[in-house]
Structure formats: structure tokens, C-alpha cells
N, C-alpha and C positions, 0 to 999 in steps of 0.2 A: 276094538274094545274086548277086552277078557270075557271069559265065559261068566264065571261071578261077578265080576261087575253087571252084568246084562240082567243075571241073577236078584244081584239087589234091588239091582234099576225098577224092575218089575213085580216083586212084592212090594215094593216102596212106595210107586206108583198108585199099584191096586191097593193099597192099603189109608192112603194119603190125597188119592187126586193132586199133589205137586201141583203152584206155580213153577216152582224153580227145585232141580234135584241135579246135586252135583255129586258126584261119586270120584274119589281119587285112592289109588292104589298104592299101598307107601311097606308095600312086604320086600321092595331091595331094599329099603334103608334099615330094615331088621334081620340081614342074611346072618347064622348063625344062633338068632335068639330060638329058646324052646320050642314058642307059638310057631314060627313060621318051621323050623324042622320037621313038627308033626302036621303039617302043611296049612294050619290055619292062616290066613291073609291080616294083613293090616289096611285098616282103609279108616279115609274120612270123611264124612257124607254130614252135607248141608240140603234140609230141606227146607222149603218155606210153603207152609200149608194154613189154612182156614180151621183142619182138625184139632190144631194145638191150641186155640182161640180159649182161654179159662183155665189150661192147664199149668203147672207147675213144670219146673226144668225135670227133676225126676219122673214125673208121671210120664213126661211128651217120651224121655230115655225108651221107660216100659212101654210107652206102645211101641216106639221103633223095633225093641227087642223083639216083641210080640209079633208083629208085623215079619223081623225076617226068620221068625218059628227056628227049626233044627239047624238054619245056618251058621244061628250063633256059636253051636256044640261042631260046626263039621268044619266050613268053610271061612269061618271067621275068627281068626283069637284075640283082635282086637279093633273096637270100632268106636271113631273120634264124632259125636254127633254133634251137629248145631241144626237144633231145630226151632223154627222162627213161625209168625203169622206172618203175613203180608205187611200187617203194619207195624210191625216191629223193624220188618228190613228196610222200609221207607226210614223209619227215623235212627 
């Protein structure tokens, strides 16, 4: 597992208590674009948390952003979220 992946894993975590957090890395399939030249990563992270339980699709976005703080300006140029409760993923 990549260093930033571990990286998300773990603000993600601590930020979320995750049932389920899946992190996938998708910056070969961007070799050449901007983001990934000034090394920012491409990824797409599914969590399913109890946190987002009353929230809107935009609000759950801004905690994640918030959650992974200076990643988003260093280590990340672009990040595909799905963030779910428990019982959203059930049905």
C-alpha cells in the first residue's frame, strides 16, 4: 500500500470511525495530466460511516475535505468520494 494511501486511510479513519473505507489509487490512468505532474494523486475513496447519518451529499464532500486538512492542496489533485451510512449501503 502507498504511503498516501496509508495517509488517507488514517485521517479517514480518525476522522470517521469507518465500517467500511476503501481507498483506490487511479494517478496511472492520469500520467501526463497537470495534477498528477505536480505530483498530486488521483484516488477514490468510499466510506460508509454513521457520521454522515442527517447530512447532505455536499456537507458529507466537506467533512472528508476537512478530515484530509493540507492533503487536498499537497498530495491529492483529485478525489472521487462516496460517502454512505450503513444503511444506505444495505439498501
Amino acid at each position: 500500500m502507498s504511503e498516501r494511501i496509508e495517509k488517507i486511510r488514517e485521517k479517514l479513519s480518525a476522522a470517521f470511525s469507518p465500517e467500511q473505507l476503501d481507498i483506490i489509487d487511479e494517478s496511472h490512468l492520469h500520467t501526463g495530466h497537470p495534477g498528477a505532474r505536480s505530483g498530486g494523486g488521483h484516488f477514490v475513496a468510499t466510506i460508509v460511516s454513521t457520521e454522515f447519518a442527517g447530512k447532505n451529499m455536499l456537507q458529507r464532500h466537506r467533512m472528508v475535505y476537512d478530515a484530509l486538512g493540507e492533503m487536498m492542496n499537497t498530495d491529492i489533485h483529485a478525489l472521487s468520494i462516496k460517502a454512505l451510512t450503513p444503511e444506505e449501503l444495505k439498501s
